[in-house]
Backbone bond lengths (Angstrom), bond angles and torsions (degrees), N, CA, C in turn:
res aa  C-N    CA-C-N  psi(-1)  N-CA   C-N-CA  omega(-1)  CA-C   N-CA-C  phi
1 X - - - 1.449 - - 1.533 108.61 -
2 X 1.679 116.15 130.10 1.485 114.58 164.98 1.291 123.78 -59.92
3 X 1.249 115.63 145.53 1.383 129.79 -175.85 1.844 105.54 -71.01
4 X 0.796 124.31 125.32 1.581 117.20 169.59 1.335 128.96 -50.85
5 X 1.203 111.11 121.78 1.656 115.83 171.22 1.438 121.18 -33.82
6 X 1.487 113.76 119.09 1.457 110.37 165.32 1.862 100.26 -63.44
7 X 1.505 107.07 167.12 1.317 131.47 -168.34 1.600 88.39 -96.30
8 X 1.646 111.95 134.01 1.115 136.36 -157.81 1.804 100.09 -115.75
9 X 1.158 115.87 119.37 1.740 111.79 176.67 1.453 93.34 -93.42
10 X 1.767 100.95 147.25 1.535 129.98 170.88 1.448 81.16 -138.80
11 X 2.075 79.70 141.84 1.652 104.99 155.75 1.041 139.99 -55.77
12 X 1.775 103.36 -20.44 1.570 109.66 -153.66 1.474 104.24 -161.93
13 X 1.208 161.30 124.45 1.338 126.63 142.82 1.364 126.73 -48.16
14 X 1.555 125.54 166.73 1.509 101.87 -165.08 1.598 100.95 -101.45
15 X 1.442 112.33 148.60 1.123 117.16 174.48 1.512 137.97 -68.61
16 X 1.572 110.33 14.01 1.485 110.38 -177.90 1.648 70.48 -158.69
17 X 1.692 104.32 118.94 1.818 110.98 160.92 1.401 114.61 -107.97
18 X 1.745 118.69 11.14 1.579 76.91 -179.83 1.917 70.10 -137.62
19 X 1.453 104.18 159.19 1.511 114.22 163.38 1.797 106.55 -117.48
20 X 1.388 115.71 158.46 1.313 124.15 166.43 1.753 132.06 -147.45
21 X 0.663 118.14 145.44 1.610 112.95 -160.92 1.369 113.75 -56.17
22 X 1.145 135.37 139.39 1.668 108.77 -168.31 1.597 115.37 -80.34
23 X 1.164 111.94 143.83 1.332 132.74 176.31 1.158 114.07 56.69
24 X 1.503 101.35 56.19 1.681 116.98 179.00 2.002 108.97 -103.75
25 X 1.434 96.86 126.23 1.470 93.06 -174.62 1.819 111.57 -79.51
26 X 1.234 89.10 -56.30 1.616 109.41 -172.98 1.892 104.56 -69.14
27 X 1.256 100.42 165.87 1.602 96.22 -176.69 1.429 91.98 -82.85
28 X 1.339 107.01 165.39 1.271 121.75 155.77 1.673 124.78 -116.83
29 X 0.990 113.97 165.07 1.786 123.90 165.03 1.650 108.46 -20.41
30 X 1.169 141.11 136.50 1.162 139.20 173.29 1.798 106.79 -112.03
31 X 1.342 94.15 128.88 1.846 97.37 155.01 1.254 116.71 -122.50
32 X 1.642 91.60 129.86 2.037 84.33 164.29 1.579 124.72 -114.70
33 X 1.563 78.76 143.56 1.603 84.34 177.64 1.517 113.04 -117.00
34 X 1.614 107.76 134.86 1.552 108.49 -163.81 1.506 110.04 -74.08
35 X 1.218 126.37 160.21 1.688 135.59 179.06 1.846 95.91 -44.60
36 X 1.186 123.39 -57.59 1.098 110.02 -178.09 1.610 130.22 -51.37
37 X 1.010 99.56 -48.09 1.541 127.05 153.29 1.582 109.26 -15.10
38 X 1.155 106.73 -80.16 1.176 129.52 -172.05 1.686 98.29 -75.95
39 X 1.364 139.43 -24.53 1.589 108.16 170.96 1.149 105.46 -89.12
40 X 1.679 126.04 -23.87 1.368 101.44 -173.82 1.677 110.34 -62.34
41 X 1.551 119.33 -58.16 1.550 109.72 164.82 1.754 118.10 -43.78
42 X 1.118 129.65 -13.83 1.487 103.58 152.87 1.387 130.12 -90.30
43 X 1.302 109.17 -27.03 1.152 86.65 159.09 1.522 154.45 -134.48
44 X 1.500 87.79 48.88 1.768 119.15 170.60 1.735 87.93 -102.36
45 X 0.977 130.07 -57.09 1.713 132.11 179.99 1.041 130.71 -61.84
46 X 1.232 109.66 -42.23 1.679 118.10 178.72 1.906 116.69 -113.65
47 X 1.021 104.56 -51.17 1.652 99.13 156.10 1.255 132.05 -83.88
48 X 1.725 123.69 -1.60 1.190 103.30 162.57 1.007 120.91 82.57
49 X 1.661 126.60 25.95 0.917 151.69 158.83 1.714 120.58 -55.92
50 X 1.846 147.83 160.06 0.895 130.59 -172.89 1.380 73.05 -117.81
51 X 1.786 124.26 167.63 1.405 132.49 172.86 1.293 104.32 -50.95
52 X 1.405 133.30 -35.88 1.386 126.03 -149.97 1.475 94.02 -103.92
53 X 1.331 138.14 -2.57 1.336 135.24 -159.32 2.023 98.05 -115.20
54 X 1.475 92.11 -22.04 1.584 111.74 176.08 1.334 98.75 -72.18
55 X 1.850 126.03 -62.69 1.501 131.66 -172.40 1.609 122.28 -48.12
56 X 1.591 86.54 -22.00 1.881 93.98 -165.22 1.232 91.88 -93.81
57 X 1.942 143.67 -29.17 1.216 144.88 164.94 1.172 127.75 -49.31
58 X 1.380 118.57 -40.21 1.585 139.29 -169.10 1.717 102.40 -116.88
59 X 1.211 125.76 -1.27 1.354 112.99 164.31 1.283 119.18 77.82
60 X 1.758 116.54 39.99 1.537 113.12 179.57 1.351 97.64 -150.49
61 X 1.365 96.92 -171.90 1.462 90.16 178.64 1.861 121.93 -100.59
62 X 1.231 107.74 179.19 1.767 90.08 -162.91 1.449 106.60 -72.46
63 X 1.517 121.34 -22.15 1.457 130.12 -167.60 1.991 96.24 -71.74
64 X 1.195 117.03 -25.13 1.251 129.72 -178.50 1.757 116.38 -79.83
65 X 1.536 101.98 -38.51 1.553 108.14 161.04 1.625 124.37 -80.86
66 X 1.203 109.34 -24.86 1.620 116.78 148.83 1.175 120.56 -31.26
67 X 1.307 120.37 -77.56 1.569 133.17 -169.07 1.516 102.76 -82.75
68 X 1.285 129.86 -11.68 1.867 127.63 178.35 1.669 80.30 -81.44
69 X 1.033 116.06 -79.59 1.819 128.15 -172.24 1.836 99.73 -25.25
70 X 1.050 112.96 -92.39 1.623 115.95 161.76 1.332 120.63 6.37
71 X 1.678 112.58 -83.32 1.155 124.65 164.77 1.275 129.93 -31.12
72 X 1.457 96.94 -56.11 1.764 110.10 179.99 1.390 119.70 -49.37
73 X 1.238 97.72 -61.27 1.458 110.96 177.21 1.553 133.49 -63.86
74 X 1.369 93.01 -25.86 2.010 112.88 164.23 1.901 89.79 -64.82
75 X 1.246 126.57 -55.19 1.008 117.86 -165.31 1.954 107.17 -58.13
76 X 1.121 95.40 -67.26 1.386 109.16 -169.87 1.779 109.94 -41.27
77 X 1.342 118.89 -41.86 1.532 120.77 157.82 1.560 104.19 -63.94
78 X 0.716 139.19 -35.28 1.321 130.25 172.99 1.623 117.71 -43.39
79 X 1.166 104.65 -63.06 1.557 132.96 -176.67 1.297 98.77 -55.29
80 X 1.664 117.51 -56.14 1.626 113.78 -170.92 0.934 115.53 -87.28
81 X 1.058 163.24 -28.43 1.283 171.13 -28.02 1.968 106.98 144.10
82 X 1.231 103.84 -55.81 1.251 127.97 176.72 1.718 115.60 -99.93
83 X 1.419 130.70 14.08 1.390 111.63 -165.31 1.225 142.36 53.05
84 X 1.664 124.35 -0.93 1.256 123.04 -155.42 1.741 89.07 -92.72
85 X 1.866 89.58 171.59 1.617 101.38 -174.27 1.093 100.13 -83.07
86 X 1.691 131.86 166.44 0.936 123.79 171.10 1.680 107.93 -122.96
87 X 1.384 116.23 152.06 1.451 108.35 -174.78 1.470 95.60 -146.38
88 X 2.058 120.59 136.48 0.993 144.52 172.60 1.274 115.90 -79.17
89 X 1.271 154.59 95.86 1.578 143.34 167.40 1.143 91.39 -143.58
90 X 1.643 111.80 169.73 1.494 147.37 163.32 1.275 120.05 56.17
91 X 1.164 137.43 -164.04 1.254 156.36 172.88 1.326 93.24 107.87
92 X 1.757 114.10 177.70 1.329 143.44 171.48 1.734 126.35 -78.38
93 X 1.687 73.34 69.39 1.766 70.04 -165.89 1.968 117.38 -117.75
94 X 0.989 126.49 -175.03 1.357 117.06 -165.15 1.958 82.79 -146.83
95 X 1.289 118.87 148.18 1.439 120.41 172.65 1.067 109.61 -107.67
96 X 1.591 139.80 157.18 1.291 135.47 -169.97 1.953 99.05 -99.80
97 X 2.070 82.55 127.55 1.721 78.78 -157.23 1.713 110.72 -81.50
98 X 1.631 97.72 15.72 1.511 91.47 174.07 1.467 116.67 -137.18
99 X 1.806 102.58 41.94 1.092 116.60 -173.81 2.004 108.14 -69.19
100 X 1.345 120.64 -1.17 1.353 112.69 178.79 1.731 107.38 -86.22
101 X 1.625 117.67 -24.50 1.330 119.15 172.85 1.214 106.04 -115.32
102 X 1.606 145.60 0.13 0.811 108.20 174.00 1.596 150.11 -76.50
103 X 1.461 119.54 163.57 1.334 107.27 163.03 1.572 162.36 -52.13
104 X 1.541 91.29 -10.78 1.209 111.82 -165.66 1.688 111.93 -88.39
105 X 1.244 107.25 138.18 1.491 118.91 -166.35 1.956 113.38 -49.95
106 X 1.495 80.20 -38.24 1.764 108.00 -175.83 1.751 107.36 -59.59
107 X 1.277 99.61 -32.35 1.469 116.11 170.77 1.117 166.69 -54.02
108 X 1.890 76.98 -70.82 1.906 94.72 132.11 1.315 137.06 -96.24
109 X 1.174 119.76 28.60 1.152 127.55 154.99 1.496 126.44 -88.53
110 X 1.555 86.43 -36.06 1.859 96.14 174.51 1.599 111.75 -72.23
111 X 1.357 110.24 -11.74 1.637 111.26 -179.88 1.500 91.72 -99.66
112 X 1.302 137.78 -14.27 1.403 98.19 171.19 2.138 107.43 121.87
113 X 1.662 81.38 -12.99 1.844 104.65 -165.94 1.649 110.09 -76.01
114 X 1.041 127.98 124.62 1.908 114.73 170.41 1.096 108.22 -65.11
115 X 0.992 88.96 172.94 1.660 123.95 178.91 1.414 117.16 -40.27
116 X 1.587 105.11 -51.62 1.192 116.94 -174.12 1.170 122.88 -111.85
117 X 1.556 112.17 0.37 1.582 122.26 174.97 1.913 115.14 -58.25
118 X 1.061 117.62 110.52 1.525 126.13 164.33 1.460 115.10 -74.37
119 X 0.939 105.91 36.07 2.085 103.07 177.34 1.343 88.02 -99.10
120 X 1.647 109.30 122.18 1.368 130.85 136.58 1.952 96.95 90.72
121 X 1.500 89.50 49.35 2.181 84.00 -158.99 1.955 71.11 -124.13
């Protein structure tokens, strides 16, 4: 039997959970990818995060952001590659409860804040 997932912190939930192919009438195939899922690809992908700088963000270990990262990205070719919809829900996750002030780069980025913006620091 697997051991249970430790609880994974995100900055943010993401603000758009489902994607779809454009100008698709009929449904298509669905993949999901869990909230975690989706921060580790933001922020190894989009902030520029190193795996091990991701593990210490989200609260696991890096061998654990390895195989989330992996996954994600098997998914995400999946989706493009194949047309399918894509949809964000679930996993074991915890949100950072002071992601509207916090400091962390991972943070304000997930709100939307630059680099160099000082609102609420």
């Amino acid at each position: 039997m697997a051991r249970p997932s430790r609880c994974r912190k995100v900055c943010a939930l993401p603000q758009v959970d489902e994607f779809l192919p454009a100008g698709e009438k009929k449904m298509r195939p669905t993949v999901v990818m869990t909230v975690d899922e989706y921060e580790v690809i933001r922020l190894i992908d989009l902030v520029g995060l190193t795996q091990a700088q991701c593990a210490v963000q989200i609260a696991v270990s890096r061998t654990t952001v390895t195989g989330i990262y992996e996954t994600a990205r098997r998914k995400l070719a999946d989706v493009v590659i194949h047309g399918k919809r894509l949809l964000i829900e679930g996993g074991n996750i915890k949100t950072c409860q002071r992601a509207a002030t916090c400091r962390a780069l991972c943070c304000r980025a997930a709100l939307g804040r630059a680099k160099g913006d000082n609102r609420n620091e």
